[in-house]
N, C-alpha and C positions, 0 to 999 in steps of 0.2 A: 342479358340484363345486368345492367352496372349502378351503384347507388352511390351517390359522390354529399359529401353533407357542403352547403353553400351558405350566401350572403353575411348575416349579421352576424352568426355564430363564430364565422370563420374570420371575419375581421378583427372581433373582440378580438381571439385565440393570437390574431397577431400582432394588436396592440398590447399585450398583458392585462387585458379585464374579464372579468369574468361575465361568458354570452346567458343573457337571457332566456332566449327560445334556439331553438336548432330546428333546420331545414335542411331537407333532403331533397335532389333531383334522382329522378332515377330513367336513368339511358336504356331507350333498346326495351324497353317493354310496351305495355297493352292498358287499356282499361279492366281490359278481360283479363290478362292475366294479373293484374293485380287483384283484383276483386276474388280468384280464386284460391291466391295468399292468402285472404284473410283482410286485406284492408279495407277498410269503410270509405266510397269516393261522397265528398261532401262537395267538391268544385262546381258550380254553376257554369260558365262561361269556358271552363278549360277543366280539364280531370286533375284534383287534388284529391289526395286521399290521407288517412289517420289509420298509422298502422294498430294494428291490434291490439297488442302492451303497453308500448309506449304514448301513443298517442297524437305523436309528434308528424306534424306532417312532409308528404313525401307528393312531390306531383310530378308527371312526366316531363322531360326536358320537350322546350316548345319555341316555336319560333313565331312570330306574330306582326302580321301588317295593318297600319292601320289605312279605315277607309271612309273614315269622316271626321268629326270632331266630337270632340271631350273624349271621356277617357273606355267610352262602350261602344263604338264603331273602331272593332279588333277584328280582322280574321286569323283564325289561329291553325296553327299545324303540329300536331302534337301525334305527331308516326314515329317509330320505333325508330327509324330513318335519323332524326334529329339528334345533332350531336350536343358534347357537353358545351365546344364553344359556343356555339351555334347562340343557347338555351344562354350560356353568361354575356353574350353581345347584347344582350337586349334590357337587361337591365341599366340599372341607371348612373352611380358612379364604378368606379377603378377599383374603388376598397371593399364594395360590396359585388365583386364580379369575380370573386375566388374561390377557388372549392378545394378542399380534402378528398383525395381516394380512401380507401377503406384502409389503407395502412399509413393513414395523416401525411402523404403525399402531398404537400401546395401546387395547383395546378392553376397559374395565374398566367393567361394569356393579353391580359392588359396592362401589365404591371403595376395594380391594385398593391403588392406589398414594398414597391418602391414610394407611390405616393404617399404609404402610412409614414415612411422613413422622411420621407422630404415633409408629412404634414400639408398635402394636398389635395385640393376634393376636385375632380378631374371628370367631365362624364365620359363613360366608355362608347359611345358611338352616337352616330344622328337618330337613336331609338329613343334617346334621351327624349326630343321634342314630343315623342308622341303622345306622352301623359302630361297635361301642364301642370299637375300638382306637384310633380318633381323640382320644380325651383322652389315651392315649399318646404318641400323636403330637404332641399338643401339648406335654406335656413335652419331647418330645427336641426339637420348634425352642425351648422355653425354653433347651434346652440349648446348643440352637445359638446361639442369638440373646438372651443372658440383659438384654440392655439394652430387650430389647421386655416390656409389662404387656398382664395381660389385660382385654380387657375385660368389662364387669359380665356382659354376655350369655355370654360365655365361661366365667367363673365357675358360674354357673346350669348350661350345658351339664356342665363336668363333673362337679359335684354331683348333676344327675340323672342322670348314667350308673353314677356311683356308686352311687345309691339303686336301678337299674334291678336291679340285679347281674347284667348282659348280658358284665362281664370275666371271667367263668364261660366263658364258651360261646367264647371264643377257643380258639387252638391253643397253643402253648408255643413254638412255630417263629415263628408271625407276633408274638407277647410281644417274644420275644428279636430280632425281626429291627427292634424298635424300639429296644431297651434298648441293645443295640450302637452304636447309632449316638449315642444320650444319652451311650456311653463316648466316642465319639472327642473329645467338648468337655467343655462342665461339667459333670459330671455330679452334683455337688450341685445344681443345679437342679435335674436332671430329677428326682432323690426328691425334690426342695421339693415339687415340683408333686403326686406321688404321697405324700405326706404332707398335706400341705393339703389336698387333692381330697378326702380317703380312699377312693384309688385303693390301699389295700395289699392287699386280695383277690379273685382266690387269688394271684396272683404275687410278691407283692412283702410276703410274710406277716414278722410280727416286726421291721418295718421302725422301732424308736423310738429307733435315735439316726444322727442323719447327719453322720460325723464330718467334719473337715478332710481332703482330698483334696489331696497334697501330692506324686502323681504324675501322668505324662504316658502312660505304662503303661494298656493298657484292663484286660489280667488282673488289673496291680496295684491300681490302682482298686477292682474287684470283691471284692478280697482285703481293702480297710483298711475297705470299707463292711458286709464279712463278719465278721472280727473284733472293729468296734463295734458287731456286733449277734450275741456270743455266738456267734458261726458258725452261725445259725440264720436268716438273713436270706435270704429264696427260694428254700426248701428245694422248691417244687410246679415251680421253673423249670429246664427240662432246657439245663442249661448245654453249648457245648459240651467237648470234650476239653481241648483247652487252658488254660482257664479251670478247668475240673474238677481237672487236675494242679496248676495253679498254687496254686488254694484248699489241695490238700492241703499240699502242700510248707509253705505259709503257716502253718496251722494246726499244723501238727507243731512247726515251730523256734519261733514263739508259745508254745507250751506245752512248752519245752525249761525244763528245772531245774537250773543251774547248780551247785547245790548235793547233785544226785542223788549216789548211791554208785554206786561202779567197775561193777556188776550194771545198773544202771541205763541208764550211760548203754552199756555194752558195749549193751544191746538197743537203745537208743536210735540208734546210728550200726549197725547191723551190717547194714542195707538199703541203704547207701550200695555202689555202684560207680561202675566207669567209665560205664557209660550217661548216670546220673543227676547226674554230679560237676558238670558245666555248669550243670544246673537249680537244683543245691543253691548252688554259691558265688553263682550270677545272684540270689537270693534271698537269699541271707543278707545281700547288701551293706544289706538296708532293716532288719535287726538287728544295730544297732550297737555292743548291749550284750553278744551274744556272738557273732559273727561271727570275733573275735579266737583265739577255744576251739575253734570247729567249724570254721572252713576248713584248718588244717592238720590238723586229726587225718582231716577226710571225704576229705584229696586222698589223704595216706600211705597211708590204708587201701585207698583206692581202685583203687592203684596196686601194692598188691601182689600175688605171682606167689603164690597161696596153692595152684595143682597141685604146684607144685615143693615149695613147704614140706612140705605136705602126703607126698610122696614121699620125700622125705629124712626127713621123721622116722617115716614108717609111721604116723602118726595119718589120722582121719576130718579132710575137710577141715573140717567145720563146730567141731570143736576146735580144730584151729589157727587156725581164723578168730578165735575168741572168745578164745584168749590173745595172738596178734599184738594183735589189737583194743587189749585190755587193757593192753598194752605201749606203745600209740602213745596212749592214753586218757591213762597215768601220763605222759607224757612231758610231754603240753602244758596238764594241770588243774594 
């Protein structure tokens, strides 16, 4: 039994960043003998396990063919048999195909630490095709890493996952669980890359223009790549909540009319309260052209006691809402 630590850990290590998560392969063991170490196996589809202190997971080196399409028709071979190459052939670039032995040993059979040197993202064999989410993936280290190019083989790969139309058969959960991460950096790369590729179907539909990205914001990002594309830009991608409210809020003060009549804009603000007042000013600061008109009329309205009005004057509250409205509307147009 031999325990080698792998992928993203080992890349950072050789780029000079400090790795996030650490990964273990471990050679030449068992389900069964691991489990009588002490490890927890949590893997469904293949034996991963969490070692007992740390935590950190360790799964048997394995070799895997696939025998349909999308990314759960896998048969897998995970015998004691299987070696370290064997187990780093099948993942998906050069940089993340390197492991450390237990005395920080680099054991790279792909020359993963040459392409960090040249700043090339390379896949390491034809196992590359058999997950299509991996041309997504390679987007988000563009995203990560925008000073790395690809190379020619890499190109090829994701044209033909493109041509496969295998980005069908994904889920909208593992889509987005790439896209997220394309937000935390550049994420005009990452649609470079999914524009180039034409990697736009089905997720990334209507995607033809990529504007200047002039925040640090992942929802606001989402919002200025949504609005330079007609707000039609990954309409089949189940965003979550957050990003969903922010889109709207976006889109609404977007198509705010300065110029509307008193009718107008009363429907226009009459959805504003307290709940919402936060999200609304957090937003309007990137509208600078009327932020000046709508943060005071959304806070006044927001902020008033309309049971009381309403009781003192014997009207329906939703009447007094819309002449207060009206009232705090003339005040500041």
């Amino acid at each position: 039994m031999k325990i080698f630590k792998v992928g993203g850990a080992v890349r950072d290590a050789q780029m000079g960043l400090r790795p996030k998560d650490t990964d273990w392969v471990v050679v030449g063991s068992s389900p069964e003998e691991m489990i009588k170490k002490g490890f927890k196996q949590v893997g469904k589809d293949f034996p991963v396990f969490l070692h007992p202190n740390t935590n950190e997971e360790y799964a048997l080196a394995r070799k895997d063919r696939k025998t349909g399409v999308g990314h759960k028709d896998f048969q897998f071979n995970f015998s004691p048999n299987v070696t370290l190459e064997e187990d780093l052939e099948r993942r998906d670039l050069t940089i993340n195909s390197m492991a450390l032995d237990e005395n920080g040993n680099l054991i790279d059979p792909f020359n993963g630490a040459k392409d960090i040197e040249n700043k090339c993202f390379r896949p390491v064999s034809q196992a590359f095709f058999e997950d299509p989410l991996r041309a997504l993936r390679v987007a988000r280290f563009k995203a990560q890493f925008p000073e790395f190019f690809l190379h020619e083989s890499m190109e090829q790969a994701l044209f033909k996952i493109s041509a496969s139309n295998e980005l069908l058969n994904l889920s909208s959960e593992r889509v987005w669980g790439e896209v997220v991460k394309g937000l935390e950096h550049d994420f005009h790369q990452f649609l470079q890359i999914i524009r180039n590729y034409n990697l736009h179907e089905p997720w990334f539909n209507k995607l033809s223009e990529i504007p200047d990205i002039n925040s640090d914001i992942a929802e606001i990002k989402w919002c200025q790549v949504s609005q330079a594309n007609e707000f039609e830009f990954a309409m089949s991608l189940d965003i979550p909540k957050s990003y969903s409210k922010q889109l709207s809020l976006w889109k609404k003060f977007f198509n705010y009319d300065k110029s509307g009549d008193a009718s107008y804009k009363v429907k226009f603000f009459e959805d504003f309260s307290k709940n919402n007042l936060p999200d609304a000013i957090f937003t309007l600061q990137f509208f600078k052209d009327i932020n000046l008109e709508c943060i005071p009329i959304i806070k006044e309205y927001a902020n008033l006691n309309f049971g009381a009005l309403s009781s003192n004057k014997k009207q329906d509250v939703k009447s007094v809402k819309e002449q207060e409205l009206k009232k705090i509307i003339e005040k500041y147009v």
